[in-house]
C-alpha positions in Angstrom: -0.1 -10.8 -10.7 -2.7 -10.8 -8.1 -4.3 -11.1 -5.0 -6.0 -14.0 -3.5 -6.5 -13.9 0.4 -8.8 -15.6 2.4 -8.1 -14.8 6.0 -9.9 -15.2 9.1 -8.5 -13.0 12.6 -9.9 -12.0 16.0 -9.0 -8.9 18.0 -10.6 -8.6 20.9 -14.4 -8.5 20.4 -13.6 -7.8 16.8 -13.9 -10.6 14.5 -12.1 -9.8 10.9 -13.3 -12.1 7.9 -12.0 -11.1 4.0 -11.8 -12.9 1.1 -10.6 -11.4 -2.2 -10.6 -14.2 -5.0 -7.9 -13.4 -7.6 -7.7 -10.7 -10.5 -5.2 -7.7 -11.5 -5.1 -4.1 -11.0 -6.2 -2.5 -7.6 -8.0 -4.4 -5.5 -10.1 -1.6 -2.7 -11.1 -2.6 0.8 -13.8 -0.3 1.6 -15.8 0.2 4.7 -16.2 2.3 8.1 -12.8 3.4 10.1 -12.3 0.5 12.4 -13.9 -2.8 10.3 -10.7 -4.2 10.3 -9.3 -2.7 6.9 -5.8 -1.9 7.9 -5.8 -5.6 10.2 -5.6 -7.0 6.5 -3.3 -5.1 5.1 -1.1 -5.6 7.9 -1.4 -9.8 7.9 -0.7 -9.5 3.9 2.7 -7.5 5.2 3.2 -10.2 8.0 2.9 -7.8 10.4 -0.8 -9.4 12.0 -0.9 -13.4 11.6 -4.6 -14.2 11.1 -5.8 -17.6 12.9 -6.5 -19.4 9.9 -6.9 -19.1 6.2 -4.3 -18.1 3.1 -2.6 -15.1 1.6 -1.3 -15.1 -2.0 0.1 -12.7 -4.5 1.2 -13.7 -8.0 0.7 -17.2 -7.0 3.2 -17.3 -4.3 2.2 -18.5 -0.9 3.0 -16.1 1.7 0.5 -17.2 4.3 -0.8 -20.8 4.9 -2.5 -22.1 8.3 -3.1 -25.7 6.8 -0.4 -25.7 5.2 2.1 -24.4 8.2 3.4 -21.3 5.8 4.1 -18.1 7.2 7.3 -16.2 5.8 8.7 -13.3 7.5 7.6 -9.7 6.5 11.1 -9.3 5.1 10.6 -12.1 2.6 6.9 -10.7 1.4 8.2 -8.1 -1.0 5.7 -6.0 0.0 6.0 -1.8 -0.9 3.5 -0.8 2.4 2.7 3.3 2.4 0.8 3.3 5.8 -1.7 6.3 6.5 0.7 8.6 8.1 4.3 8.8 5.2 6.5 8.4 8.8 9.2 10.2 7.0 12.6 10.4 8.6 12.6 13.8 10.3 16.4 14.1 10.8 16.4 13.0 7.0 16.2 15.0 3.4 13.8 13.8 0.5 16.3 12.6 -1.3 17.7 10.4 1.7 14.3 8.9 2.5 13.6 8.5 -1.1 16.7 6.4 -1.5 16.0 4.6 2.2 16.0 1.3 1.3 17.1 1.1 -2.4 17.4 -1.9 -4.1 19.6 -1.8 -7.6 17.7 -3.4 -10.2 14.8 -2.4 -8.8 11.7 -2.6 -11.9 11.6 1.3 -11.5 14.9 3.3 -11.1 15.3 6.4 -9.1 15.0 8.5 -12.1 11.6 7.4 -12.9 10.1 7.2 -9.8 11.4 10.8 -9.3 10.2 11.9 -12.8 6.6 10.1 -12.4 6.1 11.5 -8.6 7.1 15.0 -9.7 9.0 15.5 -6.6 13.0 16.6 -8.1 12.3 19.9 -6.7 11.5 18.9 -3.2 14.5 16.2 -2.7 17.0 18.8 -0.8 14.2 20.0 1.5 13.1 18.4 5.3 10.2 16.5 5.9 9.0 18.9 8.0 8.7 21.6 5.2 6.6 19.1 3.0 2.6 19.3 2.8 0.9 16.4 3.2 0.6 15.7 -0.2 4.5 16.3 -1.0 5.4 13.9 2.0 2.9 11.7 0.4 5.0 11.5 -2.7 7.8 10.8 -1.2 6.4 8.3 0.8 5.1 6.3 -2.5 8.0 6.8 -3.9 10.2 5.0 -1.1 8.2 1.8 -1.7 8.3 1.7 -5.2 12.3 2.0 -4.9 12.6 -1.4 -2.7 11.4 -3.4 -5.3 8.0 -4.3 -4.4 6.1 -7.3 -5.8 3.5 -5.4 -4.7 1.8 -2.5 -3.2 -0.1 -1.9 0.0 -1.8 1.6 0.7 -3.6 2.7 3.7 -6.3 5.6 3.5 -3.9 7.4 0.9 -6.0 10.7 1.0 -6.5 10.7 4.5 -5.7 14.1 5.9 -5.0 15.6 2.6 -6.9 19.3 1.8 -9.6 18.8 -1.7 -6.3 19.9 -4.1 -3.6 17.5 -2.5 -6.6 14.3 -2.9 -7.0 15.3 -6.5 -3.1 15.2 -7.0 -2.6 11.9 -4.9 -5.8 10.1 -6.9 -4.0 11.3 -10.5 -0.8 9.6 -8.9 -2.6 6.3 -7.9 -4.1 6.4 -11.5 -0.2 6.9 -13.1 0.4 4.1 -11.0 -2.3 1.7 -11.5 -2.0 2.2 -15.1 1.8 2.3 -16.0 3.7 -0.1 -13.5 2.0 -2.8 -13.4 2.0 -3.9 -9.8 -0.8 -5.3 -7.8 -2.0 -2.8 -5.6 -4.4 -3.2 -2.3 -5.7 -0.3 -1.0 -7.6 0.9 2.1 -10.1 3.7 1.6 -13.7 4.3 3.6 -14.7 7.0 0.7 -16.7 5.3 -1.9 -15.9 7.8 -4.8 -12.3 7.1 -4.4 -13.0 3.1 -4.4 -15.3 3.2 -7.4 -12.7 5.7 -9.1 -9.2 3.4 -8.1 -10.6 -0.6 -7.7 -11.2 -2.6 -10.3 -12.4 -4.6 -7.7 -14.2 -3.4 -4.2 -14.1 -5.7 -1.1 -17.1 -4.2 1.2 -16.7 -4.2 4.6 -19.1 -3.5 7.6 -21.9 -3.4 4.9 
């Protein structure tokens, strides 16, 4: 499983080119805040349509201007942790944990809680989480719905030197143990060099 996007998009004055040519593990787009990282992500999700090019993953077309293919974000599979976790406040843990479920998911609740570490927050409010517990949880939502594959956006950001250390030995469980393609966002090179396999420079 892999990634292989070519995709061309302009926002405003801002004209967004990437190409990532196929290969497994995590594939990092790195650059300055506002080069049009997170515009990717979002037209792998289906959220942004770029104005030409492809996106696949795995070998399955999910994007095709020539070709006239565009399936709806639904239908994409993607597991998308955006930079904020956007945790239901009026929810527990446990509730947004489960939020989305899918049985016979690849991972089952009881893994995903036992490789997140997070039993002991699952009764507690959003609200009372740190940004690294929240963070958790937030990972662990989108591995529940079955992903084909993962999307993370600035992962770290906001999080204290102690809570990056414990998110970046998540992101290594991850990358190691389940599998999944993952594209990430980042704009510190340590963390690219220390999570890609493969780094996609942008604004350089």
């Amino acid at each position: 499983m892999s990634f292989d996007i070519d995709v061309r998009r302009t926002l405003g004055e801002t004209e967004i080119a990437c190409r990532v040519e196929p290969g497994a593990g995590v594939t990092v787009l790195f650059g300055p805040s506002g080069a049009g990282k997170s515009s990717v992500l979002n037209m792998v999700a289906g959220l942004l349509r770029p104005d030409s090019g492809h996106i696949r993953v795995g070998g399955h077309t999910l994007f095709d201007a020539a070709a006239g293919v565009d399936r709806k974000p639904e239908a994409r599979r993607a597991g998308y942790v955006f930079q904020e976790p956007r945790l239901f406040p009026h929810l527990r843990a446990r509730a947004n944990l489960l939020y989305g479920w899918r049985k016979g998911a690849a991972v089952d609740v009881d893994g995903v809680i036992d490789l997140l570490g997070i039993a002991h927050l699952l009764d507690r409010w959003p609200r009372t989480l740190s940004g690294g517990e929240a963070k958790r949880v937030a990972i662990g939502r989108a591995l529940l719905t079955d992903p084909a594959f993962l999307l993370l956006d600035e992962p770290l950001a906001s999080l204290d030197r102690a809570r990056r250390e414990e998110i970046l030995a998540l992101l290594e469980r991850l990358r190691d143990g389940i599998g999944l393609p993952i594209l990430l966002v980042t704009h510190d090179r340590a963390e690219a060099e220390r999570l890609g396999d493969r780094i996609v420079a942008f604004g350089e």
